[in-house]
Biotite code that builds the C-alpha atoms (Angstrom):
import biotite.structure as struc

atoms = struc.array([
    struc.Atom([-5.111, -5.239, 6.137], chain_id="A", res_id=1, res_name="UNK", atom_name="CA", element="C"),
    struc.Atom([-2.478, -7.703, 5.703], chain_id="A", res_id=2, res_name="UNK", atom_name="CA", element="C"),
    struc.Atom([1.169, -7.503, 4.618], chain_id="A", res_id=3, res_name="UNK", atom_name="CA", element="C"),
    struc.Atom([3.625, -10.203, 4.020], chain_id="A", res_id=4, res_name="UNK", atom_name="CA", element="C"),
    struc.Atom([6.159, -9.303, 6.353], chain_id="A", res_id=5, res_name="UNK", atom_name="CA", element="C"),
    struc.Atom([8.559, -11.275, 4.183], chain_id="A", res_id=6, res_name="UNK", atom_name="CA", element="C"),
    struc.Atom([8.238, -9.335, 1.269], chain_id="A", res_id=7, res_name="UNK", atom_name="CA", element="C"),
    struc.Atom([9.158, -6.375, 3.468], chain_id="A", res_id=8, res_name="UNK", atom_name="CA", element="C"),
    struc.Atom([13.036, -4.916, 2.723], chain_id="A", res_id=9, res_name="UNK", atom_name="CA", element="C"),
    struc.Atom([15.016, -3.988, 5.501], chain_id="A", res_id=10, res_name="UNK", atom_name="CA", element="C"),
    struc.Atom([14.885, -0.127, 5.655], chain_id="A", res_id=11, res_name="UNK", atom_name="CA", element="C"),
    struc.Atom([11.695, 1.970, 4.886], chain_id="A", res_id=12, res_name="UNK", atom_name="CA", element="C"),
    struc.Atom([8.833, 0.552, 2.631], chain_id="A", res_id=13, res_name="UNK", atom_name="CA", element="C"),
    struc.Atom([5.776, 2.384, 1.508], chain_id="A", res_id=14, res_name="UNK", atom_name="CA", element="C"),
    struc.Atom([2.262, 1.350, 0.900], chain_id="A", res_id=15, res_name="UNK", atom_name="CA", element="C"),
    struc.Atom([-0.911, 2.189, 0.011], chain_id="A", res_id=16, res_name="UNK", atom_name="CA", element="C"),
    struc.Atom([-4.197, 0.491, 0.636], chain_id="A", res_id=17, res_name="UNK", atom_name="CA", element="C"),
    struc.Atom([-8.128, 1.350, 0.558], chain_id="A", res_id=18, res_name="UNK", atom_name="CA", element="C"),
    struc.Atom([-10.426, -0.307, 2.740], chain_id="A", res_id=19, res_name="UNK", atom_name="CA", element="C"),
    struc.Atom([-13.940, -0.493, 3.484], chain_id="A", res_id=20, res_name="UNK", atom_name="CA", element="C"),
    struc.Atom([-15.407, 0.455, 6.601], chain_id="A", res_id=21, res_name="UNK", atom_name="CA", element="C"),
    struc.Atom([-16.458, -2.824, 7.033], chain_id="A", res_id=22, res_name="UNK", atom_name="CA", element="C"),
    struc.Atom([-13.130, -4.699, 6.793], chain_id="A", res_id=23, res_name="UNK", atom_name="CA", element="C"),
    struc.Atom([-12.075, -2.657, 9.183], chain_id="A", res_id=24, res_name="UNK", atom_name="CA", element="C"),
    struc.Atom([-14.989, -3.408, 11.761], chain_id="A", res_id=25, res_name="UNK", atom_name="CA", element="C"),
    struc.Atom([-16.364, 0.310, 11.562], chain_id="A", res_id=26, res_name="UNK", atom_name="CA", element="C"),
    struc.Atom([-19.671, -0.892, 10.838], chain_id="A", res_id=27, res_name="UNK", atom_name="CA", element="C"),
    struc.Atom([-22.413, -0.794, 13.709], chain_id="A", res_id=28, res_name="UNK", atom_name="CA", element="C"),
    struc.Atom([-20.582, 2.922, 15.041], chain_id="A", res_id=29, res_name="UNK", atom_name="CA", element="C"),
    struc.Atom([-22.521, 6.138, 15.056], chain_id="A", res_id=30, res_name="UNK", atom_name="CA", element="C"),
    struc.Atom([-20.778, 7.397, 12.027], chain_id="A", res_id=31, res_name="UNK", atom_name="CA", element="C"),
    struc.Atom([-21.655, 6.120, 8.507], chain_id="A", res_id=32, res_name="UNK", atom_name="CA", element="C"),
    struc.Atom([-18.867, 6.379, 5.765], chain_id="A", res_id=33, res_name="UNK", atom_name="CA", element="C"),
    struc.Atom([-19.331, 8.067, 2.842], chain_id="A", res_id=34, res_name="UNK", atom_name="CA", element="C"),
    struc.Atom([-16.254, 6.310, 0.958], chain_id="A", res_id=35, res_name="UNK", atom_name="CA", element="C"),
    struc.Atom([-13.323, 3.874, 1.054], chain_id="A", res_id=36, res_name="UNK", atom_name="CA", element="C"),
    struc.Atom([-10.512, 4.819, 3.698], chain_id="A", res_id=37, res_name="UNK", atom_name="CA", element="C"),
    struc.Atom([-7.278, 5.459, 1.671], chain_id="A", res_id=38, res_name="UNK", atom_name="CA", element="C"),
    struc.Atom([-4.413, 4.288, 4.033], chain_id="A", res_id=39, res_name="UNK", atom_name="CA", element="C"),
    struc.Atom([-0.656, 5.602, 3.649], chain_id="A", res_id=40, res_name="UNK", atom_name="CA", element="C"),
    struc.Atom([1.917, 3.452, 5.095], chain_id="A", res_id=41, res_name="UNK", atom_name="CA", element="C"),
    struc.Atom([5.506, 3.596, 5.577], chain_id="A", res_id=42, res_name="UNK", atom_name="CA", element="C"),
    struc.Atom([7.244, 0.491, 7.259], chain_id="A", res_id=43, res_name="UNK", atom_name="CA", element="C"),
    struc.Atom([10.773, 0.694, 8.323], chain_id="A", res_id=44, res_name="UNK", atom_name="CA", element="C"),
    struc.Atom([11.793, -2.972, 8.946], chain_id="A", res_id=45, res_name="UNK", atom_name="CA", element="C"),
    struc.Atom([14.956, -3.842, 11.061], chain_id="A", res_id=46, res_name="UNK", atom_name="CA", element="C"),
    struc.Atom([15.280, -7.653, 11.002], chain_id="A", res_id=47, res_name="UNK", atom_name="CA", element="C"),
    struc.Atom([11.817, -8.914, 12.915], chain_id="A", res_id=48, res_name="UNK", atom_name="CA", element="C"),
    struc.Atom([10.984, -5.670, 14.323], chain_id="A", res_id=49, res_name="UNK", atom_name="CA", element="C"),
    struc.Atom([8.712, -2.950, 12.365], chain_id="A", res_id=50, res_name="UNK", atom_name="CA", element="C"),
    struc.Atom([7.861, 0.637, 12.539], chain_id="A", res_id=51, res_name="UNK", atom_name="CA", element="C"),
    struc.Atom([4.977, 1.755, 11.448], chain_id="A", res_id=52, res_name="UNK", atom_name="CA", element="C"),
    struc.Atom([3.825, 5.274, 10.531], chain_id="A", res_id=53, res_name="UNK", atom_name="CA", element="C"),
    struc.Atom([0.355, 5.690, 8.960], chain_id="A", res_id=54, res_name="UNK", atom_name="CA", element="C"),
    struc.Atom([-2.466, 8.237, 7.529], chain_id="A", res_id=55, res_name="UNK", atom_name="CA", element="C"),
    struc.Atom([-6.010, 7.589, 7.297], chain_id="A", res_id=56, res_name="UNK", atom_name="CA", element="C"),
    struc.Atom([-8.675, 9.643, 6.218], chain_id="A", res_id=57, res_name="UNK", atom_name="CA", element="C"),
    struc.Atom([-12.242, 9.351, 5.179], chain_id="A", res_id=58, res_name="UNK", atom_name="CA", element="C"),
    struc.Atom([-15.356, 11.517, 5.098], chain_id="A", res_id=59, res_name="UNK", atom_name="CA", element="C"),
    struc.Atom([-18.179, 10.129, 7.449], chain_id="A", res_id=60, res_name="UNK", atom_name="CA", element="C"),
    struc.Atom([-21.869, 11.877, 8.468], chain_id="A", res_id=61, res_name="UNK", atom_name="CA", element="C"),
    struc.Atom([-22.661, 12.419, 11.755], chain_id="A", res_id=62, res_name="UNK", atom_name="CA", element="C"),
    struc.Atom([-25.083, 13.093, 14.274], chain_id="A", res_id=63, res_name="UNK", atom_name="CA", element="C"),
    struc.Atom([-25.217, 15.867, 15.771], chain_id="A", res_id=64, res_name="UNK", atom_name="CA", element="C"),
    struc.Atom([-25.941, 15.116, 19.337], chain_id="A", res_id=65, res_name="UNK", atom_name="CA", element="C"),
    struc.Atom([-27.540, 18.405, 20.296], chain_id="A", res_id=66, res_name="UNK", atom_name="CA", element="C"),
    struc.Atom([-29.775, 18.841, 17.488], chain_id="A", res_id=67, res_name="UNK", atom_name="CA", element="C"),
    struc.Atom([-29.773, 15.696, 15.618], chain_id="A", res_id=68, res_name="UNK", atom_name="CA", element="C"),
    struc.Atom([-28.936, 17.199, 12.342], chain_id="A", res_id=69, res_name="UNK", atom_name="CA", element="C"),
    struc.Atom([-27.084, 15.060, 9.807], chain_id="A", res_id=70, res_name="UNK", atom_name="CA", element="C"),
    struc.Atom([-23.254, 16.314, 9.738], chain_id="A", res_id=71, res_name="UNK", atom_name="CA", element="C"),
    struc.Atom([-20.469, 16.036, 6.612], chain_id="A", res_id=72, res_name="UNK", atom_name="CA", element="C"),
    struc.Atom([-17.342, 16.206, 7.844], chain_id="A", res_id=73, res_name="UNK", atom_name="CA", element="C"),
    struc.Atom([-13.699, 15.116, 6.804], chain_id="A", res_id=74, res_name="UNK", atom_name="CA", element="C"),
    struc.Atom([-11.547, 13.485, 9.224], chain_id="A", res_id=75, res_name="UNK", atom_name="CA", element="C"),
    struc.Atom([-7.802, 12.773, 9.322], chain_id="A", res_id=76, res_name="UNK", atom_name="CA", element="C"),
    struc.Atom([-5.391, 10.679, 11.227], chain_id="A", res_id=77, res_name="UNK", atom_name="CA", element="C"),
    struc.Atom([-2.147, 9.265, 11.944], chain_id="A", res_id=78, res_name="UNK", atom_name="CA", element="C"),
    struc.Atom([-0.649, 7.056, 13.746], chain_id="A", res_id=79, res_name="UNK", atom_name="CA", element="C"),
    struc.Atom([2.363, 4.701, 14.979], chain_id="A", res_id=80, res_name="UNK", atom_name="CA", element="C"),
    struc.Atom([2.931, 1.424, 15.586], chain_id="A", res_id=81, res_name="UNK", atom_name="CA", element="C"),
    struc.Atom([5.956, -0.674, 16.931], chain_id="A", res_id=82, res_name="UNK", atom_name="CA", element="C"),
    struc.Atom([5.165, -3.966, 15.599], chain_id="A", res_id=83, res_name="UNK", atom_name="CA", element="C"),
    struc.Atom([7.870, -7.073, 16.372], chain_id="A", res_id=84, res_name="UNK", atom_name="CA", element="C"),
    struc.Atom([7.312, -11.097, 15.611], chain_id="A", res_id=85, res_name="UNK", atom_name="CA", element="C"),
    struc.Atom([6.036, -12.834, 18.547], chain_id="A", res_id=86, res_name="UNK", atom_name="CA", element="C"),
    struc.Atom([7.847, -14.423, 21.491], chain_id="A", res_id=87, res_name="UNK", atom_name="CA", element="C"),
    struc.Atom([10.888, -11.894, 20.150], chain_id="A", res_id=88, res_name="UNK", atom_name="CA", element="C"),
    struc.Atom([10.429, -9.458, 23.069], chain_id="A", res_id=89, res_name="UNK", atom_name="CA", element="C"),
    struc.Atom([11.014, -11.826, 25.971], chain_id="A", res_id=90, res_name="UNK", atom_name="CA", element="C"),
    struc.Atom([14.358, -11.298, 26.358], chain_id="A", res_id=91, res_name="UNK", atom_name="CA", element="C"),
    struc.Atom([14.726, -7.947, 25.218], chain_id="A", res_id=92, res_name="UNK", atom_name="CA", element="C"),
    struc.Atom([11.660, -6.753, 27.775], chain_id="A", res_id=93, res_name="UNK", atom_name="CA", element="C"),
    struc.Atom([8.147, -6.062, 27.676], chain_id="A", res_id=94, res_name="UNK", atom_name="CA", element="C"),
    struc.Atom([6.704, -4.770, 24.210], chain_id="A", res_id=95, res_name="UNK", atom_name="CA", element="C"),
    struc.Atom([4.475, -1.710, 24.896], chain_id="A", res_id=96, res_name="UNK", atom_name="CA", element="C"),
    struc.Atom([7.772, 0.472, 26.892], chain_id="A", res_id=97, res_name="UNK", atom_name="CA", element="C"),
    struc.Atom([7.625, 2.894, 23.993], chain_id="A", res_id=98, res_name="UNK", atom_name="CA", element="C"),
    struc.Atom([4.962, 5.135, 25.292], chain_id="A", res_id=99, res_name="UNK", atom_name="CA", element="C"),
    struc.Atom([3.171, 7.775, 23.583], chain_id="A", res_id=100, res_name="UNK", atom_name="CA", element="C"),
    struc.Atom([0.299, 7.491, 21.195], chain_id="A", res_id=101, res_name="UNK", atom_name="CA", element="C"),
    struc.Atom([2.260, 4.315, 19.839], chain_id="A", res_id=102, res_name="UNK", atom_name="CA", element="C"),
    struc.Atom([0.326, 1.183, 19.086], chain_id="A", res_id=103, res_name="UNK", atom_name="CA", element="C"),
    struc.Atom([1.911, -2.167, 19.475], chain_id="A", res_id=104, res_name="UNK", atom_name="CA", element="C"),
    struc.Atom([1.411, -5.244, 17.362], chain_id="A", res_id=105, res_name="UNK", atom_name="CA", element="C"),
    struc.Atom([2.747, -8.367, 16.730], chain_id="A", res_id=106, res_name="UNK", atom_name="CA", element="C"),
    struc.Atom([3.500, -10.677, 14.064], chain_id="A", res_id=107, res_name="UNK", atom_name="CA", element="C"),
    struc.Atom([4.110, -14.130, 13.317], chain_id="A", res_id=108, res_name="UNK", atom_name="CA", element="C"),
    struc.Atom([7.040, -13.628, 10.492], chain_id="A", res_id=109, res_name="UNK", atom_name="CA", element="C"),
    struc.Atom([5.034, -14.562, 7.776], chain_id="A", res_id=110, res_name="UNK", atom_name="CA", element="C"),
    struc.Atom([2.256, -12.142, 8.085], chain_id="A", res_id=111, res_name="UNK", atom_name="CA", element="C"),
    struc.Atom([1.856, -8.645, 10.002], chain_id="A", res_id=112, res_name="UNK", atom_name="CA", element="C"),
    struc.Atom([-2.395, -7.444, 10.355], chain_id="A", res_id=113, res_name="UNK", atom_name="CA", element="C"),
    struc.Atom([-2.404, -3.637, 10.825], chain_id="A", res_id=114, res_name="UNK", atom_name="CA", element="C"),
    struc.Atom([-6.437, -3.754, 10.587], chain_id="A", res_id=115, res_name="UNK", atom_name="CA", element="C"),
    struc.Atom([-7.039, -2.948, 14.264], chain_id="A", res_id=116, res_name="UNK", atom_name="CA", element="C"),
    struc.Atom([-4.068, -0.898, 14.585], chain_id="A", res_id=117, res_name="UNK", atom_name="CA", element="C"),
    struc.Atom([-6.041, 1.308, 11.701], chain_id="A", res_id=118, res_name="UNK", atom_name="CA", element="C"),
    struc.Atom([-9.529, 0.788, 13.552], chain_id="A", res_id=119, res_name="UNK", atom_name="CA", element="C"),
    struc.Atom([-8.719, 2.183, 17.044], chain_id="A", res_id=120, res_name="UNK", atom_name="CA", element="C"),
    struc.Atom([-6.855, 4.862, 15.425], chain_id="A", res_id=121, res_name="UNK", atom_name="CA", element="C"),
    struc.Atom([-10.057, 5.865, 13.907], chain_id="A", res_id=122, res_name="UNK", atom_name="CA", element="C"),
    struc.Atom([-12.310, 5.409, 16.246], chain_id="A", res_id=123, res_name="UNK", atom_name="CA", element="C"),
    struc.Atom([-10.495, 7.166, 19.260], chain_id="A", res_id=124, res_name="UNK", atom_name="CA", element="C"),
    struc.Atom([-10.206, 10.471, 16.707], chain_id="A", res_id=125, res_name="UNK", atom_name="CA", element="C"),
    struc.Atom([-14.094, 10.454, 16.316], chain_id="A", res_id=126, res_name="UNK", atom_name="CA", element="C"),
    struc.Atom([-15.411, 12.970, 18.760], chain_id="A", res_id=127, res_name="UNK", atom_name="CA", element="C"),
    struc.Atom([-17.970, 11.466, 21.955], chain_id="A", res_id=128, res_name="UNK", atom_name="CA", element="C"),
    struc.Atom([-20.211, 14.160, 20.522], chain_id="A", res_id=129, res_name="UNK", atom_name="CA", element="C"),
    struc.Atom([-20.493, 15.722, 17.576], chain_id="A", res_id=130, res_name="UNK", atom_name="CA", element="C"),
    struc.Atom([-21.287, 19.222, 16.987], chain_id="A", res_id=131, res_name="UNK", atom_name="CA", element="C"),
    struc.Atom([-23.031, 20.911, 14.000], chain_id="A", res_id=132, res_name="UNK", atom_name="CA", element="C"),
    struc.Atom([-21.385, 23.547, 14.987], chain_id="A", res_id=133, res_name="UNK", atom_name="CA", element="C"),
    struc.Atom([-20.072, 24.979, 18.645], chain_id="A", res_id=134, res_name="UNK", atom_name="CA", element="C"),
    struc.Atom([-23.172, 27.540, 18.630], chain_id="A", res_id=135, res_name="UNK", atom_name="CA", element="C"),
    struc.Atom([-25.329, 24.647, 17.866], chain_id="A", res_id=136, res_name="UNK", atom_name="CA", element="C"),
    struc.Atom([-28.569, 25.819, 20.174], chain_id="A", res_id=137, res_name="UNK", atom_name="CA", element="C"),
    struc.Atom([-29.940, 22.076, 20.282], chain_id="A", res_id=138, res_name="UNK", atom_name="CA", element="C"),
    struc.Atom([-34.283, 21.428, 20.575], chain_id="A", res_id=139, res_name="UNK", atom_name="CA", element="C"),
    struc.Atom([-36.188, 22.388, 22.887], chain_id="A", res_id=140, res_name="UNK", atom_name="CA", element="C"),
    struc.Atom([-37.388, 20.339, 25.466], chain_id="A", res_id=141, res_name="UNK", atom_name="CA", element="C"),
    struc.Atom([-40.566, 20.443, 25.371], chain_id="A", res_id=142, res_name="UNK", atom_name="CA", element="C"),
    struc.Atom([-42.063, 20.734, 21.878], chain_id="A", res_id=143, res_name="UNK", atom_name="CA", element="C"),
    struc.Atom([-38.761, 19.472, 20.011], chain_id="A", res_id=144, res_name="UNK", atom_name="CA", element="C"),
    struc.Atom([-38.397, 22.130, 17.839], chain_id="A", res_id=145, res_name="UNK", atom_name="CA", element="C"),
    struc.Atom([-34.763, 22.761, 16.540], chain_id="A", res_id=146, res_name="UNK", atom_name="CA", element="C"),
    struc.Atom([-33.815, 26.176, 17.734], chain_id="A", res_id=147, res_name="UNK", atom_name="CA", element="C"),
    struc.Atom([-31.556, 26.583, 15.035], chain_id="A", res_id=148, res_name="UNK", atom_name="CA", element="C"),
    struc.Atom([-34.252, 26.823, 12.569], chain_id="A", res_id=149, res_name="UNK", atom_name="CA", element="C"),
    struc.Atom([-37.081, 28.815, 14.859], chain_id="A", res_id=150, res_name="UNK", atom_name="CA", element="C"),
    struc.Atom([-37.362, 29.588, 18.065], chain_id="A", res_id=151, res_name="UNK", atom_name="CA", element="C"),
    struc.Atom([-40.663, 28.640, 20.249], chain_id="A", res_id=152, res_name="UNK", atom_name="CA", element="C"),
    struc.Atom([-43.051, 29.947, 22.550], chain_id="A", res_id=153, res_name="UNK", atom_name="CA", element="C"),
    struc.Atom([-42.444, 27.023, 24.951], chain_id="A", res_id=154, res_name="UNK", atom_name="CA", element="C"),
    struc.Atom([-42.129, 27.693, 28.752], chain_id="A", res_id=155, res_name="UNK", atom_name="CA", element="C"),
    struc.Atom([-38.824, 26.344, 29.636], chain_id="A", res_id=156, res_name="UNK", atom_name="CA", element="C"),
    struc.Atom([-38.371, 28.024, 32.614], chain_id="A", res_id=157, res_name="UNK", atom_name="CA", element="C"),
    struc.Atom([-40.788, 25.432, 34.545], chain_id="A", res_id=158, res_name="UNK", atom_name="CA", element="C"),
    struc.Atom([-39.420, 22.712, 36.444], chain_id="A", res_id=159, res_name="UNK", atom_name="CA", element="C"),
    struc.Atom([-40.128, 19.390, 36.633], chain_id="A", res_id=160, res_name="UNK", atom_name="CA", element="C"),
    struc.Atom([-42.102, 18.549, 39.863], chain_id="A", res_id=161, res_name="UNK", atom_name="CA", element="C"),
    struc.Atom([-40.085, 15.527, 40.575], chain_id="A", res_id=162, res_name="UNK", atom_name="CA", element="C"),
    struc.Atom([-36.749, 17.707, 41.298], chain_id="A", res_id=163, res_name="UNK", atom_name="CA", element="C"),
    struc.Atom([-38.786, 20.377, 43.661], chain_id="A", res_id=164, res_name="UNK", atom_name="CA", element="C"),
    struc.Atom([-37.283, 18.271, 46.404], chain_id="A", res_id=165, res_name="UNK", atom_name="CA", element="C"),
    struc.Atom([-33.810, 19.649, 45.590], chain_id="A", res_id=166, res_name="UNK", atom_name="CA", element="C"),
    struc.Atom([-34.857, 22.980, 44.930], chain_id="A", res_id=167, res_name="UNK", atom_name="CA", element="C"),
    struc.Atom([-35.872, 23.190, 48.777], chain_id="A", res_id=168, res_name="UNK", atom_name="CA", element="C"),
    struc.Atom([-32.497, 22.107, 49.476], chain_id="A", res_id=169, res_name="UNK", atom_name="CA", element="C"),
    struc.Atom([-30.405, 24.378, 47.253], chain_id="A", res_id=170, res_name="UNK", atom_name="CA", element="C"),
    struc.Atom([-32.989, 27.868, 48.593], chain_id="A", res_id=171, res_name="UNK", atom_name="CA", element="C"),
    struc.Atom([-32.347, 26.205, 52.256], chain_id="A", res_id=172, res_name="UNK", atom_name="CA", element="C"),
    struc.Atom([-28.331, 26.321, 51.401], chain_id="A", res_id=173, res_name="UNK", atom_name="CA", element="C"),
    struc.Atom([-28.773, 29.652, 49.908], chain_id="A", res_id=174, res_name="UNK", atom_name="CA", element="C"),
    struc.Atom([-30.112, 31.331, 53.114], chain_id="A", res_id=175, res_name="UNK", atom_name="CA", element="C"),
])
């Protein structure tokens, strides 16, 4: 996701783009994409430096990671960036002082690449696990059945021989 940084007027600028999961790099993650990413941007330029606020959504199917069920689900997100041309910041201070949720980027004068700016957003709003749903009641452990569809007649109150070692130790603390 390039922009001529040139072609940028001084004051706010808005742009649209729609990229593909993989010229973004969000190929090879445990999400697939159903569709393009539409990305909103508005750019308010101030001689080399440029703010950056931006949208992104998409719908991608998940995993779920209790029951393995295949997921739907929308996501959105949005995001800032403080972007300035390179080598401008060392007498002004160290870029990155803005805090926040604010990304920083740089660019060369000619050309500004919000690509991984747009990535990490979306990637750090996908959740570590995905749910089907919060009641989601996951397989069973021994026979694999999804207990959201049936339940089973397994035994899962035994315990695995290997941890009767502990269980000593937590009835000895108990006493």
């Amino acid at each position: 996701m390039k922009i001529s940084v040139p072609e940028l007027q001084e004051g706010d600028n808005f742009l649209q783009f729609r990229e593909t999961p993989s010229s973004l790099e969000l190929t090879g993650l445990s999400v697939e994409f159903a569709t393009d990413i539409p990305v909103s941007l508005r750019l308010q330029r101030r001689k080399d430096e440029i703010l950056v606020w931006a949208s992104a959504s998409a719908t991608v199917t998940e995993e779920c990671s209790r029951c393995l069920k295949a997921v739907e689900r929308k996501f959105d997100v949005e995001f800032e960036a403080f972007c300035d041309k390179i080598g401008a910041r060392s007498e002004k201070g160290e870029a990155g002082q803005e805090g926040g949720e604010t990304f920083v980027a740089f660019h060369d004068g000619t050309t500004l690449e919000l690509g991984p700016c747009v990535r990490e957003a979306i990637v750090l709003s996908l959740p570590m696990k995905p749910l089907c749903s919060d009641d989601c009641k996951g397989l069973c452990p021994v026979c694999g059945a999804n207990l959201n569809e049936n339940s089973c007649t397994c035994d899962r109150g035994r315990v695995d021989p290997r941890w009767s070692a502990l269980e000593k130790l937590r009835k000895k603390e108990e006493k």
